[in-house]
C-alpha positions in Angstrom: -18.4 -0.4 -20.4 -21.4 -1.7 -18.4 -20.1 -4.8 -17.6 -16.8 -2.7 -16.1 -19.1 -0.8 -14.1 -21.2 -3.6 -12.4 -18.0 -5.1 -11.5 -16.4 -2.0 -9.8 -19.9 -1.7 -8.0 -19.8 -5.2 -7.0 -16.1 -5.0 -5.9 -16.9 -2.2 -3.7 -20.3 -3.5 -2.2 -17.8 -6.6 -1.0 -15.0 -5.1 0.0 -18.2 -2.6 2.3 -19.3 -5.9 3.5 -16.2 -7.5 4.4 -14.9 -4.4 6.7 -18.4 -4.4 8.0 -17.6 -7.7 8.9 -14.5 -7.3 10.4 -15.7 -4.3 12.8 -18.5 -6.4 14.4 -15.9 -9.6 14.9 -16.8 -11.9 12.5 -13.7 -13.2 11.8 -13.1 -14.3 15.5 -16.6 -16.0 15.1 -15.8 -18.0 11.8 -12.5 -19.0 13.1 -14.1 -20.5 16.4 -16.9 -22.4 14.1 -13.6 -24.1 11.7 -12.2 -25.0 14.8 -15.0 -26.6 16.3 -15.6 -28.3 13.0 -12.4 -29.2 12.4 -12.0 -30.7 15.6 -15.5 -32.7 15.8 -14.0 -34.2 12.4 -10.9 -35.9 13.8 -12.8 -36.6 17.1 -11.5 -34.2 19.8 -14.7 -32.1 20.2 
């Protein structure tokens, strides 16, 4: 029962975070970073 309810909470306190994320643009700033590391890895950047 306990266990069931830390995991709800934690569910939520993501899925908070992740829209939080979202609204400020930080998926447009973690795409840029893979891109840049992915193309200082093959030798581009």
């Amino acid at each position: 029962m306990k266990k069931d309810l830390v995991r709800k909470g934690l569910l939520i306190a993501a899925l908070v975070l992740i829209l939080i994320g979202l609204d400020k643009g930080g998926f447009r700033d973690v795409k840029n970073k893979a891109a840049r590391i992915c193309y200082e890895c093959i030798g581009i950047g």
